[in-house]
C-alpha positions in Angstrom: 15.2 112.5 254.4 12.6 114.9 253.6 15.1 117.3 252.6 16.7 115.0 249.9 12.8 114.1 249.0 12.2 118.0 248.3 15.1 118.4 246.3 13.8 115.5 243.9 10.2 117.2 243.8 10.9 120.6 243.3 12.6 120.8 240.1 9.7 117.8 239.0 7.1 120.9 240.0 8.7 123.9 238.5 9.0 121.8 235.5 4.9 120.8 235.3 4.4 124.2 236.0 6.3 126.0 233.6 4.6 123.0 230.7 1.2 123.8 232.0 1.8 127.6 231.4 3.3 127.2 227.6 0.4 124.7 226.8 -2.0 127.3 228.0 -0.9 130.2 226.0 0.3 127.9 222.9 -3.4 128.7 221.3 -3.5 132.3 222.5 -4.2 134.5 219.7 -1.2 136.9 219.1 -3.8 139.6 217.7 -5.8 139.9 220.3 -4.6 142.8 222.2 -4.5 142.4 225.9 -3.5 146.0 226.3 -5.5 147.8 229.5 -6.0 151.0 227.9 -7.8 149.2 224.9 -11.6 151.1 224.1 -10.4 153.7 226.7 -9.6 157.7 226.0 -5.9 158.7 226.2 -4.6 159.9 229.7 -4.0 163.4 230.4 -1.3 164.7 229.2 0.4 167.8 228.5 3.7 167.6 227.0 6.0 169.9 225.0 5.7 169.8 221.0 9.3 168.9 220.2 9.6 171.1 216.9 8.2 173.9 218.9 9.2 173.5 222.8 6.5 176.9 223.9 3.3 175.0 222.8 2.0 172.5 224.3 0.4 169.2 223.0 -2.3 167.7 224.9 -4.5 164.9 224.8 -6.8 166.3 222.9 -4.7 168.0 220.6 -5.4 165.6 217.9 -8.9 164.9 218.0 -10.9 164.7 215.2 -9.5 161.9 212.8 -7.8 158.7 212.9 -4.5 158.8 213.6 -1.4 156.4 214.9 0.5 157.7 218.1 4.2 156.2 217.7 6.5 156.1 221.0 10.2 156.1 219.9 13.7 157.8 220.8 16.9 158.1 218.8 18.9 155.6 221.3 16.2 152.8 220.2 17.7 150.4 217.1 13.8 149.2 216.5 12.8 152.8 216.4 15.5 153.6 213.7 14.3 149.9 212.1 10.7 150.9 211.7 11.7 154.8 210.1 11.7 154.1 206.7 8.5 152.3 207.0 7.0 155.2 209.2 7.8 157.3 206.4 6.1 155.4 203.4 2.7 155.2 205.8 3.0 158.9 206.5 3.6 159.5 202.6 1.0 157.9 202.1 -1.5 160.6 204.0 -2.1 158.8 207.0 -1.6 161.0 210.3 1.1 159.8 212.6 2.1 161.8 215.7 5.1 161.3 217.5 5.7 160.6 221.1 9.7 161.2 222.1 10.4 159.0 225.1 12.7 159.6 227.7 15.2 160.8 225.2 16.4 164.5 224.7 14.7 167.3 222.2 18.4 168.3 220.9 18.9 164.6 219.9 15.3 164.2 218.4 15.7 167.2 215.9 19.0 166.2 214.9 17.1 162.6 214.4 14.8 163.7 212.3 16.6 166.6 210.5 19.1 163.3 209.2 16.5 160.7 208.0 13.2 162.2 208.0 10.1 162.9 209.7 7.3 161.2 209.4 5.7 162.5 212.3 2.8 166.0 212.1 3.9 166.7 215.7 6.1 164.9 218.2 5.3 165.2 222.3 8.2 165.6 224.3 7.9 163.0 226.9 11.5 162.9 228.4 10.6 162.1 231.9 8.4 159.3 230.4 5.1 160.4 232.5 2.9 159.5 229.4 4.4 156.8 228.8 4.2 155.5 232.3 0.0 156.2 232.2 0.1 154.1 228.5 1.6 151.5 230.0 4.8 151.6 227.1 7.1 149.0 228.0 9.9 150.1 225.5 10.4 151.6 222.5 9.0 151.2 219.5 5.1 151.0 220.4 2.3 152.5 218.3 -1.1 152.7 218.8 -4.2 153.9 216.6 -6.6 156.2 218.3 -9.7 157.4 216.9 -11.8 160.4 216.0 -12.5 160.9 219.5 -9.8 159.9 221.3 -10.2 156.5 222.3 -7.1 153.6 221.9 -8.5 151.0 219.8 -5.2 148.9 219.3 -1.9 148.6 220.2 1.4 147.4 218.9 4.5 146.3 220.8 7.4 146.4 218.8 8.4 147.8 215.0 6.3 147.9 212.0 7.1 146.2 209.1 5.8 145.9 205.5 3.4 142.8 206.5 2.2 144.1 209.9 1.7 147.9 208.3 -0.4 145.2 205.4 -2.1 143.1 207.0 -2.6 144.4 210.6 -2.6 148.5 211.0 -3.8 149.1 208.1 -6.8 147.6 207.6 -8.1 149.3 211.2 -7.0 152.7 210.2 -9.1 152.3 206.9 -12.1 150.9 209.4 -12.0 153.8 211.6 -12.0 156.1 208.6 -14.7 154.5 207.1 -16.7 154.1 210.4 -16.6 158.5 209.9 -13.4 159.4 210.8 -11.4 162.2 208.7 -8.3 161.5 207.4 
């Protein structure tokens, strides 16, 4: 009898449970970023410039302006999505380095040599160590770092035209203006 009673309940439970959870995160601001490496400096890293396998790229590497660190690979359909878009931004003047992840170099340069790159230098991370310490979940993910170092948003997923707009854009012109270079 008690069985028979639990198999009435327990679907009746999972089912308050799972209403109580989407009513809690129904007003949950999709701009806020959650992300645990938010105000924090990158990890250490020292990873492999793709274009140039002998010098190494480091955390600090970058310092001294505003810039967007993209993680991407060739096998990601997102990653190839976002290009074009990558390319207007970094036509634009805006400093975007490149983060290769878990993908090989030989299949990067031919990416790039085909449709462009928007990238000042791309990090070979192929075992996906940095990636790991950033917390990247997949690929595409992009995050703007500042002058010094520090991640000061992050971005799951490809940019468009209306998040470059109305989202990235308007941070990167904050940090510049906050004394940034660019």
């Amino acid at each position: 009898m008690k069985f028979l009673k639990l198999i009435y309940i327990l679907p009746l439970l999972v089912f308050l449970a799972l209403v109580a959870f989407l009513i809690t995160q129904n007003g949950r601001d999709p701009s806020v970023d959650t992300f645990s490496m938010l105000n924090k400096p990158l990890p250490t890293f020292t990873l492999a410039d793709v274009q140039d396998p002998v010098h190494s790229l480091t955390q600090t590497s970058w310092l001294g302006h505003p810039y967007f660190m993209n993680v991407w690979a060739t096998w990601c359909n997102s990653c190839a999505e976002e290009h074009p878009m990558l390319q207007a931004i970094a036509n634009s003047g805006v400093p975007i380095y490149g983060v290769l992840y878990k993908d090989q170099r030989a299949a990067a340069l031919d990416y790039l040599s085909k449709h462009g790159n928007p990238f000042k230098q791309v990090a070979n991370d192929e075992a996906g160590s940095l990636g790991i310490d950033l917390g990247v979940t997949g690929a595409p993910e992009t995050f703007l770092i500042d002058a010094q170092g520090i991640v000061r948003y992050h971005m799951d997923g490809p940019i468009d035209e209306t998040i470059w707009e109305h989202v990235l854009k308007p941070r990167y012109d904050a940090l510049v203006r906050q004394g940034g270079h660019s």
